[in-house]
N, C-alpha and C positions, 0 to 999 in steps of 0.2 A: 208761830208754834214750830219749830225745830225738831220735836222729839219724836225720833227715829228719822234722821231725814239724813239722804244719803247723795253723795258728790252723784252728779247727771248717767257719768258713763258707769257708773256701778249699778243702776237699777233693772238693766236686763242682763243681768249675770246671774239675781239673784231671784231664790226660787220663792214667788209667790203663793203657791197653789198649798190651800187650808188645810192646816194637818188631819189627823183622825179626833173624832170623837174624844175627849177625854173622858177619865174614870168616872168619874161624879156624873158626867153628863149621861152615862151610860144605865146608873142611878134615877138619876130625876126621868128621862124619858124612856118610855114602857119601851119594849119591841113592836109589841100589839097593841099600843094604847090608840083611846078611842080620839079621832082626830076634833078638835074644838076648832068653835069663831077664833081668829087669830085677829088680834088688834095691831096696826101697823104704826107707826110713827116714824117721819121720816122729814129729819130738821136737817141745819146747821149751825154750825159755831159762834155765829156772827151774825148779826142784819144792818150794824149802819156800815156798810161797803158805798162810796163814793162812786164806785168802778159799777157797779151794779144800775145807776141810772140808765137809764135809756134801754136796760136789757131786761131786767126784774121788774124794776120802777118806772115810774114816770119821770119823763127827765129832766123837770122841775120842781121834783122830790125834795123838800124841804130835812134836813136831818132830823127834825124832831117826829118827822111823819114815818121816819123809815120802820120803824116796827109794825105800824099799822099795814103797811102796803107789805113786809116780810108776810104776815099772817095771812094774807089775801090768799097767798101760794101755798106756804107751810103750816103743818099743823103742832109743831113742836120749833122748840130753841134748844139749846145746852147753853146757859147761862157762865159766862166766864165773870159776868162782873160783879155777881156775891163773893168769888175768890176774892178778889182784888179789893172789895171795900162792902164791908158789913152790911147787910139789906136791914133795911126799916121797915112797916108797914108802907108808910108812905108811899113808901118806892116802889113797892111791887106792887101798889093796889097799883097803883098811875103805869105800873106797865103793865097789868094787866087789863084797867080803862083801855090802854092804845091799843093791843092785840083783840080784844073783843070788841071793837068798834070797827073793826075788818069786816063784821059783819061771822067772825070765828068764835064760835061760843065755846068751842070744844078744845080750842090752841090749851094746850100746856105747855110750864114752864120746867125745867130740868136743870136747879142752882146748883153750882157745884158752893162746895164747904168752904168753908172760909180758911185761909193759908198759915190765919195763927193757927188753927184747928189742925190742919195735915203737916205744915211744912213747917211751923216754927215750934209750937210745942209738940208736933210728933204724937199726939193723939195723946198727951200725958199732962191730969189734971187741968183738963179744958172744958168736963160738964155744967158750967155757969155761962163757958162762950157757947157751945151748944144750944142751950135753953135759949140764948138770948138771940144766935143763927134760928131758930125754929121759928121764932117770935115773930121776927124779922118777915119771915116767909107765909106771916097768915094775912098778907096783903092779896096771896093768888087764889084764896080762898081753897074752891075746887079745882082749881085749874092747876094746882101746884101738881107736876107729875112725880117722877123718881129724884130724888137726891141724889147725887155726884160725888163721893168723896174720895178723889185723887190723892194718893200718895207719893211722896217726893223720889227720885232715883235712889236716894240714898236710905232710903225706910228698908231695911232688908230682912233677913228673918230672925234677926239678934233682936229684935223688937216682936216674934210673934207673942209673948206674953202679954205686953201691952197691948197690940191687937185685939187677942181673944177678950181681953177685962173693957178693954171699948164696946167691943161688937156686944156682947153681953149686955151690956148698959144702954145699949142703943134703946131710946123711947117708942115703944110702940104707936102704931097708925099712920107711921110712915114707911115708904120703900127707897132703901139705901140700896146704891150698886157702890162696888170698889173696886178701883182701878191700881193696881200691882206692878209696881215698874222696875225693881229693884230684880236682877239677874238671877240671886241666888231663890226667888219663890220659885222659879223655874227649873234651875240645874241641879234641884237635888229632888228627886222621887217623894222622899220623906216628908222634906217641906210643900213641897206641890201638895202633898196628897192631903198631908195637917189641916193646910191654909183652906183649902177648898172644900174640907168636910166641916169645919168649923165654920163656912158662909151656909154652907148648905144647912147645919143643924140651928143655925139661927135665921135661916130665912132672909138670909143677905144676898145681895145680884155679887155677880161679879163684871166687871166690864171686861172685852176682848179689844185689844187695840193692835189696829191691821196694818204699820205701818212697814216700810220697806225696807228700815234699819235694824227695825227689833222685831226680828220674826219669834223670836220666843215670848214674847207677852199677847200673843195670836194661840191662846192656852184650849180653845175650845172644850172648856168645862163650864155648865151650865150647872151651879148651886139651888137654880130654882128654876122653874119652867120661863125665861123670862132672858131674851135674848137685847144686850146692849153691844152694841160696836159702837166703834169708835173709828172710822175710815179715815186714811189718809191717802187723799190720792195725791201726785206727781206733778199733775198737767200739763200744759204744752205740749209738746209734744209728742205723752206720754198719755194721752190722752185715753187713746185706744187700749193701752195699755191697763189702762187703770179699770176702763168699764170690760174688761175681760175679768179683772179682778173682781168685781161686782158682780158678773155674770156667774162666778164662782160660790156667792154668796146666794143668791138667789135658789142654786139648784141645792146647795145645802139646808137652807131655810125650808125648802120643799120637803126635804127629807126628814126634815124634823118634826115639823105639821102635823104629821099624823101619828106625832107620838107624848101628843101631849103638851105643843109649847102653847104660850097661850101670847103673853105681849113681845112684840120687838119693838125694840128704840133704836135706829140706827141715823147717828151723826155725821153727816160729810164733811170733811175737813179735808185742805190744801194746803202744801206751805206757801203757796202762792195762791193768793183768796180771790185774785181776781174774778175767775167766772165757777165758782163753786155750787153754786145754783146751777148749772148747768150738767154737772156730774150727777150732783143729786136730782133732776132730772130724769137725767137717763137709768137711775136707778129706781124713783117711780112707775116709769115705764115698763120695767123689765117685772116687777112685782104685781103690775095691774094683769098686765100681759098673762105671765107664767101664774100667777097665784089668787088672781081676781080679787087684789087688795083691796081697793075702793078708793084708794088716792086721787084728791086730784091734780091733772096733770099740771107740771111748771111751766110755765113757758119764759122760754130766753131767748129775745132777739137776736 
């Protein structure tokens, strides 16, 4: 995963630290609102990591077992391979078999949409691939969490018409987040403001994605009480780096607690996956800690 990823010696020149509140978000949470249970989730990208044996896993972790042993630690995934190839029943009851035989009854799963869906038809006359993505997805029964629907760099606001006539359309008794990558949802006030009242008046998430290259889709507007990131840390070296950046999310999350957020879904992601469990670690920690999430902790040899 590449997107937003920036040459080594460019990553402390640039300013990480979380913009303000956006409009909308100003919207959904009260000033004075009464603080709720806040539900945590707190996955990653990926679970069969080879590199992960001997630190997450056992280190005679068989590949077909690594889901089960991912769920032992985490209580969430971001599903990348409904993108990549069309979910059956089949497939997700049998991943969801391996993730609740962790002994995780409560793991959820988090598919992103399928690429004819976002990327090749561009969210235009694709309601029969939809129905049939839906279909697909009632192998996780209960366990199925928030829907994913990434849209491509090139999706920009010369498409918000199609947008709104999707979102509109969107089937009820599901919760979709959408993820915004194209420059101009951002550089124009108008469009910001458009894109984000119209998730907000249909009850759409939006994702926030933290990475180091595209500090502008880091939008901090909340369309619904319901906080999704999408973290990109650095690592190596940058290690430190990165859980300051986290650190930064935590005392923001604080902040918003008591004004009515209710779920976070927050994703670790690396462009270098080798020890990513480890970051997301350190960011359990910091939420048990500061916010008495209820996480349990990761541990990484």
């Amino acid at each position: 995963m590449d997107f937003g990823k920036v040459e080594p010696h460019e990553i402390l020149r640039i300013d990480h630290s979380l913009p303000a509140d956006g409009v909308v978000t100003g919207k959904v949470l009260k000033k004075d609102g009464t603080e709720l249970p806040l539900k945590f989730h707190v996955g990653c990208g990926k679970w069969g990591r080879q590199e992960w044996k001997g630190h997450l896993y056992p280190e005679r972790t068989k590949d077909i077992d690594f889901l089960e042993e991912y769920a032992k630690w985490f209580d969430t995934i971001e599903l990348a391979a409904t993108f990549y190839s069309k979910p059956d029943q089949e497939s997700t009851g049998r991943w969801l078999d391996k993730a609740t035989r962790s002994g995780n009854k409560d793991f959820i799963f988090i598919p992103k949409v399928h690429r004819n869906i976002s990327h090749i038809k561009k969210l235009e006359d694709c309601s029969a691939e939809l129905t049939d993505f839906l279909i697909g997805l009632k192998g996780f029964e209960t366990n199925l969490g928030p829907i994913l629907l990434q849209l491509s760099e090139n999706f920009g606001t010369d498409y918000y018409d199609r947008l709104k006539s999707f979102v509109a359309e969107l089937p009820k008794g599901y919760r979709f987040f959408i993820e915004l990558r194209h420059q101009s949802w951002f550089s124009d006030e108008i469009n910001r403001a458009r894109v984000f009242e119209l998730f907000h008046q249909y009850g759409i998430g939006s994702v926030m994605s933290d990475s180091s290259g595209r500090r502008d889709c880091l939008h901090m507007e909340l369309p619904t009480p319901d906080l999704y990131v999408r973290f990109n840390g650095n690592s190596g070296e940058y290690r430190h780096h990165d859980e300051q950046r986290i650190d930064q999310w935590v005392e923001r999350i604080g902040g918003w607690a008591g004004r009515g957020l209710k779920n976070i879904f927050f994703i670790v992601h690396q462009f270098d996956e080798m020890d990513t469990p480890a970051l997301a670690s350190y960011l359990i920690r910091q939420l048990n800690e500061k916010m008495n999430a209820g996480l349990k902790p990761v541990v990484w040899k």
